[in-house]
C-alpha positions as CSV (number, residue, x, y, z in Angstrom):
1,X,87.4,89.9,86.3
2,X,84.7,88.0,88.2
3,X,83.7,88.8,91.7
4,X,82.1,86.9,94.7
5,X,78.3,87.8,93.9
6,X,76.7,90.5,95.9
7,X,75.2,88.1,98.9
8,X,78.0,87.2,100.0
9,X,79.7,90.3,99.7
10,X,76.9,92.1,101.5
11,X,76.7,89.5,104.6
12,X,80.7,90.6,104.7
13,X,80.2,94.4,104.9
14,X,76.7,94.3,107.1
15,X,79.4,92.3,109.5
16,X,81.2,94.8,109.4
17,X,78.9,98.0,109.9
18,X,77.4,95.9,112.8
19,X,80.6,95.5,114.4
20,X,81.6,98.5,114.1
21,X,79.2,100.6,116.3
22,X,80.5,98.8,118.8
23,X,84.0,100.9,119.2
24,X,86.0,98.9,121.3
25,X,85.4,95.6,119.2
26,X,86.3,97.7,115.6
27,X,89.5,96.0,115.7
28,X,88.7,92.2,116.3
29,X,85.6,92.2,114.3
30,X,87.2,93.3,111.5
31,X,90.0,90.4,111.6
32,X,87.4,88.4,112.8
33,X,85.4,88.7,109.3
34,X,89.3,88.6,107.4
35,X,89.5,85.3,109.4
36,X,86.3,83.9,108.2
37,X,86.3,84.8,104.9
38,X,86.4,81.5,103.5
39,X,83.1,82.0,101.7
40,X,85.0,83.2,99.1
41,X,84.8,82.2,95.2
42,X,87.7,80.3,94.7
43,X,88.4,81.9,91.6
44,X,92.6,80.9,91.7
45,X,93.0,77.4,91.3
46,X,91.7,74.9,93.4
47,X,93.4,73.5,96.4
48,X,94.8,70.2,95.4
49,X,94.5,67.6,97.8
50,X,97.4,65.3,98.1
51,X,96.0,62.1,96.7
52,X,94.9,63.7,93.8
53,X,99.1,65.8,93.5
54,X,101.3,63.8,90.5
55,X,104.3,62.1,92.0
56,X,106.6,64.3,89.8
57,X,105.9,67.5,87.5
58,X,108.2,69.8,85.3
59,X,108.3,73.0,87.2
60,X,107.7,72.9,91.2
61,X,107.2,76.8,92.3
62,X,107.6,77.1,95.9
63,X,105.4,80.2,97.2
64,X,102.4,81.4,95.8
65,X,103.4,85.4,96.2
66,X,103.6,87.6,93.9
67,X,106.2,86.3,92.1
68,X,105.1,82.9,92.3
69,X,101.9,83.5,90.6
70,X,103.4,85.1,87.7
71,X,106.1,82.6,86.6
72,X,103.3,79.6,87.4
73,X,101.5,81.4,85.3
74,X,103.5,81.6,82.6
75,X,105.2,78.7,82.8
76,X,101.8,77.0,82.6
77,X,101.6,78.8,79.0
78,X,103.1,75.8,77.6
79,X,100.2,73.3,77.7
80,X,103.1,70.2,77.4
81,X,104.7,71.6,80.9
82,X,102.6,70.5,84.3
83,X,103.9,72.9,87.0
84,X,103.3,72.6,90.9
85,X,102.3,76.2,93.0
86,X,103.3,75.0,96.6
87,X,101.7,78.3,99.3
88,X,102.3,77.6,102.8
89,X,99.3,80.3,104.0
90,X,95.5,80.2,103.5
91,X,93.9,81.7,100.2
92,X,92.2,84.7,99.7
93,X,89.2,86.1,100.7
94,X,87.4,88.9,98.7
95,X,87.5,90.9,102.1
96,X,91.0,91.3,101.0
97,X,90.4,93.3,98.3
98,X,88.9,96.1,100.1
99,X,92.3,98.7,100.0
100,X,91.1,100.9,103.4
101,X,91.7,97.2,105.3
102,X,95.4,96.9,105.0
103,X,96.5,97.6,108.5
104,X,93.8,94.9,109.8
105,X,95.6,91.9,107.4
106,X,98.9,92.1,109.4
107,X,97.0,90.6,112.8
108,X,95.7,87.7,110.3
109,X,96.6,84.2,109.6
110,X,97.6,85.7,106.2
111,X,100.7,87.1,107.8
112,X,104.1,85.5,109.0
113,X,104.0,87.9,111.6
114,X,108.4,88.2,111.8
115,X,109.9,90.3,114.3
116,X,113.8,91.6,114.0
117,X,116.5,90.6,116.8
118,X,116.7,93.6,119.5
119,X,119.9,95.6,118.3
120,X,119.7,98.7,120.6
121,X,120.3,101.5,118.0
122,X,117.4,100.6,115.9
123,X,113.2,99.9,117.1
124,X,113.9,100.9,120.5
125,X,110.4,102.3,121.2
126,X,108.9,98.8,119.8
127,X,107.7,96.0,121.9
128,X,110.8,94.4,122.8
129,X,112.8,96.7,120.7
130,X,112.1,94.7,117.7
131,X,110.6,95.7,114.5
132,X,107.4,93.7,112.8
133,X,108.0,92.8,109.4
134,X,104.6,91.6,108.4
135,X,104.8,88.6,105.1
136,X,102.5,87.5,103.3
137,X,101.1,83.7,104.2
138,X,98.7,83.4,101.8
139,X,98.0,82.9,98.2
140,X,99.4,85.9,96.7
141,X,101.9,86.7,99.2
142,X,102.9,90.6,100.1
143,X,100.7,91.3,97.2
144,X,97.7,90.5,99.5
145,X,98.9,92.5,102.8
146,X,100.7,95.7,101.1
147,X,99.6,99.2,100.4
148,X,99.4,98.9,96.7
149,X,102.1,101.7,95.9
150,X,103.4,101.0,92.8
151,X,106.2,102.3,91.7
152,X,109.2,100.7,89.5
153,X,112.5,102.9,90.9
154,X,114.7,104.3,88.7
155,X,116.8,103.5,85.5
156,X,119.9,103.8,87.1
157,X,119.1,100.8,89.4
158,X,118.8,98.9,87.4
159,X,122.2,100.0,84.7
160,X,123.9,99.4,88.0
161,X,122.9,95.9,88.3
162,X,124.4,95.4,84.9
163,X,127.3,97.6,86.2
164,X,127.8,94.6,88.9
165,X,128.3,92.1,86.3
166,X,124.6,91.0,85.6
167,X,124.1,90.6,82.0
168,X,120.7,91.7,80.7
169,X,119.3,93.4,83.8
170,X,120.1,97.1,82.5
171,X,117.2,99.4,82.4
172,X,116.8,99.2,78.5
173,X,116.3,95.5,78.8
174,X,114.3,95.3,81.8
175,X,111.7,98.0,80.4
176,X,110.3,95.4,78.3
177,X,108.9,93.7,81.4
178,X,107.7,96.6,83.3
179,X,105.6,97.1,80.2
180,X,104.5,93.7,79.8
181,X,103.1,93.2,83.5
182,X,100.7,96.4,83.5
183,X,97.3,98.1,82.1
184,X,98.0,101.1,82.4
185,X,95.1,103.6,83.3
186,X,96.6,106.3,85.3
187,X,95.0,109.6,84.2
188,X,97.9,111.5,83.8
189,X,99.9,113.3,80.8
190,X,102.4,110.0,80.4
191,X,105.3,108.8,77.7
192,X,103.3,105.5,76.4
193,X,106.8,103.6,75.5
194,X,107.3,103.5,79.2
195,X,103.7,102.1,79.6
196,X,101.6,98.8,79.0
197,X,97.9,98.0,78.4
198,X,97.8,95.2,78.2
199,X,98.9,93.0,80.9
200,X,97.5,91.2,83.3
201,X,98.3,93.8,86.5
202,X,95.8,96.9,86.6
203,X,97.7,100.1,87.7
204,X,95.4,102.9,88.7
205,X,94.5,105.7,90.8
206,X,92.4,105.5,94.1
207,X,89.1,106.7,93.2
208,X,89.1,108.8,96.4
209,X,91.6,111.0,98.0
210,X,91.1,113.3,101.2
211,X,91.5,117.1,100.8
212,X,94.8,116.3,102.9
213,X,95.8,114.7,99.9
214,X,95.1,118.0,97.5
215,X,97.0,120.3,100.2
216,X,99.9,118.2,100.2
217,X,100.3,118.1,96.4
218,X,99.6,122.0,95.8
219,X,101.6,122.3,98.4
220,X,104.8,120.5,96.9
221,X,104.1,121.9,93.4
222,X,104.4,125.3,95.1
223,X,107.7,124.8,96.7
224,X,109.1,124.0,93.0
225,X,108.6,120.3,92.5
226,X,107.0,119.4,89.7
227,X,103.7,116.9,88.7
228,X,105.5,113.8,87.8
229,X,104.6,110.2,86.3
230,X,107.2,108.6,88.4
231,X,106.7,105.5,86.4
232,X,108.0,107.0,83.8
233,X,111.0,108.5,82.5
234,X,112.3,110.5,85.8
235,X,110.9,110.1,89.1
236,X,111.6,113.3,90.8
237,X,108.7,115.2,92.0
238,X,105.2,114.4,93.5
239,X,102.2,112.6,93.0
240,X,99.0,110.8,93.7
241,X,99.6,107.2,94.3
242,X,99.7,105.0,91.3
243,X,98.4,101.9,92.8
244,X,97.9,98.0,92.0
245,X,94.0,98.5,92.1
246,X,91.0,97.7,89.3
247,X,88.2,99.6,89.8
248,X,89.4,101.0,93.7
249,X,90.0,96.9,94.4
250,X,93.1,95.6,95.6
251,X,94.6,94.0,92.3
252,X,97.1,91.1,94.2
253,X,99.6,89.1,92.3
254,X,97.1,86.5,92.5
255,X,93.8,88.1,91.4
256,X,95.8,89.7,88.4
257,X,97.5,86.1,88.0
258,X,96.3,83.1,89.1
259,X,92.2,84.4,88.6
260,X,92.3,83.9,84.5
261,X,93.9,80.9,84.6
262,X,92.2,79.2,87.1
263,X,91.0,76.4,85.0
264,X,94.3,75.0,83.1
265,X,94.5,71.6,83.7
266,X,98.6,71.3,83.9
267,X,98.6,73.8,87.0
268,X,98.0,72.7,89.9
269,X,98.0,74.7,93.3
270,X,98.1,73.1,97.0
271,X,98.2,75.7,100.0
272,X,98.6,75.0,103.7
273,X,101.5,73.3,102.4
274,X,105.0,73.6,103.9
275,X,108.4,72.7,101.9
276,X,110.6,71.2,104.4
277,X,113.5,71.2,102.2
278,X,114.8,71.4,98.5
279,X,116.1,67.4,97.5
280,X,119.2,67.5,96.5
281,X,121.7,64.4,95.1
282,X,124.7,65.2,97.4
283,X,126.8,63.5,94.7
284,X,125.6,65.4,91.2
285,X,124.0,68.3,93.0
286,X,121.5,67.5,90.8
287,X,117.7,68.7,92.4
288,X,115.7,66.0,92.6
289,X,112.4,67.3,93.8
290,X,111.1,69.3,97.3
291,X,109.7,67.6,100.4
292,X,106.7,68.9,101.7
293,X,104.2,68.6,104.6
294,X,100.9,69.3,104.1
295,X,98.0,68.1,106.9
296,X,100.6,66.5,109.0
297,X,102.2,64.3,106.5
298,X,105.0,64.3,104.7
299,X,105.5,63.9,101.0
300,X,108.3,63.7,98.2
301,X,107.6,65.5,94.7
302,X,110.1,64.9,92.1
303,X,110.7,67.8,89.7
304,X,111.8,67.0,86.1
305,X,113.2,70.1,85.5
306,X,113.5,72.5,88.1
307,X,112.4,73.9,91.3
308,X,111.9,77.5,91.6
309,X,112.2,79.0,94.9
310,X,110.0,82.6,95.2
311,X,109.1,82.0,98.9
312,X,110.4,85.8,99.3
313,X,113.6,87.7,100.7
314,X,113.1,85.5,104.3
315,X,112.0,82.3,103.3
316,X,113.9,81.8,100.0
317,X,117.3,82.0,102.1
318,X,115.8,80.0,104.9
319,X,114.6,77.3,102.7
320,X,118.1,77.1,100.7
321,X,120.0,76.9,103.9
322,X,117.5,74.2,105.1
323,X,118.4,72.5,101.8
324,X,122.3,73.2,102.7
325,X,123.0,75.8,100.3
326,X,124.6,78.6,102.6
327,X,127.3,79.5,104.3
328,X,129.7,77.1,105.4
329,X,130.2,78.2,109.1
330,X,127.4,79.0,109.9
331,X,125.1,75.2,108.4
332,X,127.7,73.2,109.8
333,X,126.7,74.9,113.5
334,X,122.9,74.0,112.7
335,X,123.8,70.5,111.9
336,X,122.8,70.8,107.9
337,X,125.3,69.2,105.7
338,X,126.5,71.9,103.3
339,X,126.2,70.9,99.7
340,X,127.1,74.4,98.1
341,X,129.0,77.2,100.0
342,X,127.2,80.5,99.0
343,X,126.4,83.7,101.2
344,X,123.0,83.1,101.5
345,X,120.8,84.9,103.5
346,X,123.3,87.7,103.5
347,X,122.8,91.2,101.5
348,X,119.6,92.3,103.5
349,X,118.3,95.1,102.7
350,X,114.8,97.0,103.5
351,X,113.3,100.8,103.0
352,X,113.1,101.8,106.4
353,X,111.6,105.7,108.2
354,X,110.9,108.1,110.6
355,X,107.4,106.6,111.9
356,X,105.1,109.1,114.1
357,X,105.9,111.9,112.1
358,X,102.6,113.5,113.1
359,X,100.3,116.8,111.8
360,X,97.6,118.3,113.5
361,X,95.3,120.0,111.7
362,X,92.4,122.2,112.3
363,X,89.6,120.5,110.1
364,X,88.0,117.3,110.3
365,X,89.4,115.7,107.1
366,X,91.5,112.7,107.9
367,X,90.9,108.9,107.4
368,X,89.5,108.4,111.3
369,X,88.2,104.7,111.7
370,X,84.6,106.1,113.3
371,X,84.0,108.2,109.8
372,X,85.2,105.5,107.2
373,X,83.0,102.9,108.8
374,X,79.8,104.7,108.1
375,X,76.5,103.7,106.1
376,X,77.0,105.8,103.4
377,X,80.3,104.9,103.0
378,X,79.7,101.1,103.0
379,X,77.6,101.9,100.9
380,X,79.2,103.6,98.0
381,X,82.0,101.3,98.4
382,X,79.6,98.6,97.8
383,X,78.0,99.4,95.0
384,X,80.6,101.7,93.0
385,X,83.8,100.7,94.9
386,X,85.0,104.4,95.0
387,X,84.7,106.3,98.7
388,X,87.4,106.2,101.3
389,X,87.3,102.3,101.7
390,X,89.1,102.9,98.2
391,X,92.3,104.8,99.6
392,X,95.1,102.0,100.4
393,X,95.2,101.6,104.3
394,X,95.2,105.6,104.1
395,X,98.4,106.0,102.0
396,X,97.4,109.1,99.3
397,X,100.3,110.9,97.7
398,X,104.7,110.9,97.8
399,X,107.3,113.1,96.8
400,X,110.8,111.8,95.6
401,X,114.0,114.0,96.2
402,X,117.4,113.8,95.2
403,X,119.3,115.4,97.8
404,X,122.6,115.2,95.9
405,X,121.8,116.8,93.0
406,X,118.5,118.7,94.2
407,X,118.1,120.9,91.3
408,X,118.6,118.0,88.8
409,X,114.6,117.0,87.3
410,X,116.2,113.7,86.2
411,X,117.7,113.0,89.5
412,X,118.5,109.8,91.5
413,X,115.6,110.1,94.4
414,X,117.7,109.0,97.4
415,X,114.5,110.2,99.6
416,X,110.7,109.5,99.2
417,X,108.4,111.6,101.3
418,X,105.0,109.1,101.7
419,X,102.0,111.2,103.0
420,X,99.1,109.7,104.6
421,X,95.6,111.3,105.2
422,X,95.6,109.8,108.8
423,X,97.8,109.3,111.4
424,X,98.6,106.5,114.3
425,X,95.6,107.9,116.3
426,X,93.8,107.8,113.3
427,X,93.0,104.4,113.9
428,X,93.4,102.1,116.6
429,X,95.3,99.5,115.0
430,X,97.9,101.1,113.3
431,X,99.9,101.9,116.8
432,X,99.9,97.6,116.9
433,X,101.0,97.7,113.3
434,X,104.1,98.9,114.2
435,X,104.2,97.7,117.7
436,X,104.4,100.7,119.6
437,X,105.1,100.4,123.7
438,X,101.5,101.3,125.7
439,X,104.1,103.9,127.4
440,X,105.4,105.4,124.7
441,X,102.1,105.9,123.1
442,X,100.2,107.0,126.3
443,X,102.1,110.0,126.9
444,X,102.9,111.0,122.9
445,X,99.8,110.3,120.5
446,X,97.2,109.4,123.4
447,X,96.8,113.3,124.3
448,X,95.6,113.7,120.5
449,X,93.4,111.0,120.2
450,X,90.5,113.4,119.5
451,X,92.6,115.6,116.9
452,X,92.2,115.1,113.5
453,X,95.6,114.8,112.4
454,X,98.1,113.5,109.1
455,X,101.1,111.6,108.9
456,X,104.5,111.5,106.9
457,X,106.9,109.2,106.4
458,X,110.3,110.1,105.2
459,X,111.4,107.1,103.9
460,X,114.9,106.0,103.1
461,X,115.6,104.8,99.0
462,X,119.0,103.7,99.2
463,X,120.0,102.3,102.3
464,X,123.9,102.2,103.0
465,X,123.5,99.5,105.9
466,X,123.0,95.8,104.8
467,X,121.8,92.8,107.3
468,X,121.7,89.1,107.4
469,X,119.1,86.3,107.5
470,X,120.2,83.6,109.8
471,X,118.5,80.0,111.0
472,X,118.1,79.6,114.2
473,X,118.3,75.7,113.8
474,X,117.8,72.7,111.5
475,X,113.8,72.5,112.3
476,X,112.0,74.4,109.5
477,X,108.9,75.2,111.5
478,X,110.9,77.7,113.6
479,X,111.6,81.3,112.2
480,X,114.9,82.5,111.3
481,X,116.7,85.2,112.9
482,X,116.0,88.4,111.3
483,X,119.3,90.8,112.3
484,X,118.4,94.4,109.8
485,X,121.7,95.8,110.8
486,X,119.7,99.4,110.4
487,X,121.8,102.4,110.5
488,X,125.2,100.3,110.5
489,X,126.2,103.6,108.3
490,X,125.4,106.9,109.3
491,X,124.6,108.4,106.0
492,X,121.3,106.5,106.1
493,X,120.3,108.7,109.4
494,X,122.0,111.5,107.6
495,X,119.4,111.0,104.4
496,X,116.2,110.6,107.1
497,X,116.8,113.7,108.8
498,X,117.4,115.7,105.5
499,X,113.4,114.4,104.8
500,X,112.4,114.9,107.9
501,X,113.7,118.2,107.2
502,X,112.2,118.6,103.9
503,X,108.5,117.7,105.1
504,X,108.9,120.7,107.8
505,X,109.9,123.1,104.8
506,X,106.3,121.7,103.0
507,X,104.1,121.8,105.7
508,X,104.8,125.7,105.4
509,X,103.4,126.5,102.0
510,X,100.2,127.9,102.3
511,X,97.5,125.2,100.9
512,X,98.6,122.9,104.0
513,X,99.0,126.0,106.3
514,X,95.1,126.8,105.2
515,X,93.9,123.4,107.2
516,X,95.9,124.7,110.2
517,X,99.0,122.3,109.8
518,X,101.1,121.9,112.6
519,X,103.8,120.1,114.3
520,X,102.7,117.3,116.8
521,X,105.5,118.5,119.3
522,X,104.6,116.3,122.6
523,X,108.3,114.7,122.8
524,X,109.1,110.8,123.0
525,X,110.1,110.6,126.8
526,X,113.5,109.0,126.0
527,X,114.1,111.9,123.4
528,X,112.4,114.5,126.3
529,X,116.3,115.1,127.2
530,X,117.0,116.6,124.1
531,X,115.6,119.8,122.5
532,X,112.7,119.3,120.5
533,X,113.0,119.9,116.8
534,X,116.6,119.8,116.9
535,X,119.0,117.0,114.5
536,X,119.6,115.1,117.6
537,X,115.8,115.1,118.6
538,X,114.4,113.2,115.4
539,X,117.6,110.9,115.3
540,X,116.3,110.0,118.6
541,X,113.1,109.8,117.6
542,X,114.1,107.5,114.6
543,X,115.8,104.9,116.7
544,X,112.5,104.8,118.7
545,X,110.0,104.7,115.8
546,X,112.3,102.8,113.1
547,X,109.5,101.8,110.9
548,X,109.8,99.3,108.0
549,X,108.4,100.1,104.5
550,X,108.1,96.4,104.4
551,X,111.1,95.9,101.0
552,X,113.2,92.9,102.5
553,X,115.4,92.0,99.4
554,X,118.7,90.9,98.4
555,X,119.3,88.1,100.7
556,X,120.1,85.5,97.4
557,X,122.1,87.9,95.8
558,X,122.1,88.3,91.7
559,X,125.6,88.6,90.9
560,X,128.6,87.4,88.5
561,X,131.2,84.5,89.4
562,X,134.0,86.7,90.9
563,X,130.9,88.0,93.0
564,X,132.0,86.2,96.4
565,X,128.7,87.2,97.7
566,X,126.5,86.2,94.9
567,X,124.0,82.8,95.4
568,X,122.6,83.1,92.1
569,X,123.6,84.2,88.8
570,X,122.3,86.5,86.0
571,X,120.0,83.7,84.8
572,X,119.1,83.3,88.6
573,X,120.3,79.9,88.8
574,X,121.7,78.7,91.8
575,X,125.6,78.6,92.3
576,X,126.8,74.9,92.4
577,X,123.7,73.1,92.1
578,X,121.7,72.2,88.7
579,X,118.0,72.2,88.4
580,X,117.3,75.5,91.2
581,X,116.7,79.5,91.1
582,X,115.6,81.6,92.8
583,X,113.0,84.2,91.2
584,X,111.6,86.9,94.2
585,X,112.9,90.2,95.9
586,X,115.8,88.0,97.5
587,X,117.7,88.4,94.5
588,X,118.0,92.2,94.4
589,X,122.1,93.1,94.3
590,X,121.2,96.2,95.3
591,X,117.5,97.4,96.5
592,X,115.9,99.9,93.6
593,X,114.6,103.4,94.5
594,X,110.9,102.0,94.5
595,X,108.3,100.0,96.4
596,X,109.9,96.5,95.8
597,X,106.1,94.8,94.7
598,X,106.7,96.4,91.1
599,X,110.5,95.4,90.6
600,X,109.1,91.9,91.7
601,X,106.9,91.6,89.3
602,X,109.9,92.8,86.6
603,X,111.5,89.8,88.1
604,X,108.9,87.2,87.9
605,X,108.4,88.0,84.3
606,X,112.3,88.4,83.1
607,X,112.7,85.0,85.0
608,X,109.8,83.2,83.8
609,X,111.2,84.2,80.2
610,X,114.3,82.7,81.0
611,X,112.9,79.4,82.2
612,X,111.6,79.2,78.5
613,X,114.8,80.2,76.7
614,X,116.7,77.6,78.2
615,X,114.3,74.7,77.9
616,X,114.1,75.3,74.1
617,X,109.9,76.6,74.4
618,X,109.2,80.0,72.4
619,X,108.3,83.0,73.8
């Protein structure tokens, strides 16, 4: 794949050295650079300006994420379709592919920057007791702000959305398109049927990994799990990070998609763009096109087929509702006429953890901002892309558990341990990645700020408690309300604290106790009431430090007729209205076991499939 030639690339990272020996402006020099980075090689397609947009096209996509850039891209296969990408954010810069600069992206223009509504049981030690859910605003989506960790969940996620009443989504027959989005490279012993190499997405190993990294995978192997390739046929066990990377570059949905097919004449991309609403004939329910505001004015696109909506698990339901497909009550209290009664926005569901789940240790080993920043390593990143700058915004190595059946090897991992080789003092950013209060981190991580330290999250994989997506009003340029409804049931606090106790048990064997691993034990002054350590403790400290895994799904549930909460159905066609799907995470009846960027993918692919079938083209 082509790259933005080495001047350019070179002015970025000498920006960045600079700025960086100057330790208090570390943080807005980097986002500074992010921000300017429009001297990139516009190697997806072009922005189309609106003069030049046709006044009607086949296929309008709306949202260039990650699955938006899959199904324009195969629905641009057909050189007799023209198809319409509509992105609302910015496009990429190559800056974006470097994997150490995740946690910088989320204070870009390149994110959405949502917040949850204050619940008081849940992201009480956030500013305003809200949670950040950082989404993607640019071309690529998620794909271009996540951590890379892919993983695909396991088969029994998926049987069980054919359990539901979803024809053709078991594991057998999803498989297919697992296999047909990656290339496959992973270094590991590995069952090939459940593998591609071929696709367009590169899956991979970081070229680096800390000695952190090493400890924490003898150590799990020690206490009887075994080496696993969770991609493949059972998940439980440990491993390095299989990542969305080529060559220790982040590989988004847009780079793996959009790049080689930048110069197909019957796909045309316009970002900065805005779909007001879906057009609808109130009297067919036929979908007539989008309306869309792009420079200030707005403009009418007719689609002659269909409009796909993969604007992702908040904006797909916001946009539908916009369009008046939702729920009666609650459209007709926003003013929006209702055209189809579904549940929309409904079904939420997100990974969520334990956050500040801190490890001091006695040797100077972890991913500190002062050490990745150097010369050399610039360097090496430069010129071979390997080096720290390689490891995914410090994310190295998981564990998956199944606390049900814990001496099962095929089991159904309920828990995912995710081990990073830094912690929140680690680097001066992360602490405003998840919003931490200035008084809660003063007195807990400020004492450690020198320490070299790791950090674990124990990381929920089926989540009992469900939320909802609501507007706030009929203007589309305001953001919904976000209402996660964590820990609604009490087995998911249950689940945490069995990780949280798991990670203790770990952090005993003896290749983690060798770098002097130990407990971070100054308490959260809320929790300072309760003895530290204890159950009651680290629930505390989990409604302080509720931290998203960033997997909002489900809110356009997949789902059967006699599914009174479904909005689309197993062909992800809208309920009651003819020409509209919706293909992204929204869709999920039930969130997978995984990182939710793979399953997407899965989805994008299967949908874009089914586009084809039904419009007679071969595939």
């Amino acid at each position: 794949m082509a790259r933005p030639d080495n001047v350019l690339r070179a002015c970025a990272i000498l920006t960045i050295a600079v700025r960086a020996t100057q330790p208090q402006s570390i943080i807005d020099g980097l986002i500074s650079v992010i921000q300017e980075g429009e001297q990139q090689i516009n190697l997806e397609p072009p922005d189309m300006p609106p003069e030049k947009l046709l006044p009607q096209y086949d296929f309008i996509v709306v949202g260039a994420g990650t699955a938006g850039c899959v199904i324009a891209n195969r629905l641009s296969e057909n050189p007799n379709w023209n198809v319409l990408l509509i992105e609302a954010g910015r496009p990429e810069n190559f800056l974006m592919d470097f994997p150490i600069l995740a946690n910088y992206l989320q204070f870009t223009e390149s994110n959405w920057r949502y917040k949850t509504q204050p619940s008081g049981k849940s992201c009480l030690g956030l500013d305003g007791g809200q949670c950040n859910w950082p989404r993607g605003k640019v071309v690529g989506g998620s794909s271009v702000l996540n951590y890379m960790i892919y993983t695909r969940g396991n088969r029994r996620d998926y049987d069980h959305w054919a359990a539901l009443g979803n024809r053709g989504w078991s594991f057998d027959e999803v498989l297919p398109y697992f296999i047909k989005v990656e290339n496959f490279s992973v270094p590991v012993p590995h069952d090939q049927e459940y593998h591609g190499y071929e696709g367009y997405l590169d899956i991979s190993y970081s070229p680096y990994r800390t000695k952190i990294a090493d400890a924490i995978v003898n150590s799990s192997l020690l206490y009887g799990f075994p080496y696993v390739d969770y991609n493949g046929p059972t998940q439980v066990g440990v491993s390095y990070l299989q990542l969305s990377q080529r060559n220790g570059i982040r590989e988004s949905s847009s780079r793996a998609y959009l790049h080689p097919i930048s110069t197909r004449k019957n796909l045309h991309l316009t970002k900065y763009t805005m779909v007001k609403k879906i057009v609808i004939d109130p009297i067919s329910k036929q979908v007539q096109g989008v309306e869309m505001v792009k420079g200030g004015r707005t403009y009418f696109v007719r689609a002659n087929k269909e409009v796909i909506s993969s604007a992702g698990a908040i904006n797909s339901p916001q946009l539908l509702m916009l369009s008046g497909i939702g729920p009666r009550k609650h459209l007709k209290q926003v003013g929006i006429p209702v055209l189809s009664n579904l549940k929309v926005g409904h079904n939420l569901m997100d990974h969520i953890t334990m956050g500040g789940f801190t490890f001091i240790i006695d040797e100077p080993l972890s991913l500190r901002t002062e050490r990745l920043l150097s010369t050399d390593n610039l360097k090496e990143y430069f010129n071979n892309h390997k080096g720290p700058l390689s490891v995914p915004g410090g994310c190295e190595a998981l564990v998956f558990t199944d606390f049900d059946n814990p001496n099962d090897p095929d089991g159904y991992p309920d828990m995912e341990l995710l081990f990073q080789g830094g912690s929140i003092v680690s680097d001066t950013v992360l602490r405003k990645d998840f919003g931490i209060t200035d008084e809660i981190y003063d007195a807990v991580f400020k004492p450690i700020e020198q320490k070299d330290s790791f950090m674990v999250f124990p990381m929920l994989l089926r989540p009992k408690s469900k939320g909802r997506i609501m507007l706030k009003d009929a203007n589309y340029k305001n953001k919904p309300f976000i209402f996660p409804n964590y820990f609604a049931d009490p087995k998911d606090m249950e689940t945490i604290l069995k990780g949280v106790r798991l990670v203790l048990d770990l952090v005993k064997q003896p290749p983690l106790q060798a770098l002097g691993s130990r407990l971070h034990d100054i308490p959260i002054p809320q929790c300072s009431n309760i003895p530290f350590g204890s159950d009651a403790y680290f629930e505390c400290m989990t409604r302080h430090f509720t931290f998203t895994i960033y997997h909002q799904s489900g809110t356009c549930k997949m789902g059967p007729p006699s599914d009174k909460r479904a909005v689309v159905d197993d062909r992800l066609r809208v309920y009651g209205v003819k020409g509209l799907r919706v293909i992204d995470a929204s869709i999920m009846p039930e969130i997978p076991a995984a990182h939710t960027n793979s399953p997407t993918f899965m989805i994008a692919e299967k949908g874009s499939d089914m586009i084809k079938q039904d419009w007679g083209y071969s595939i």
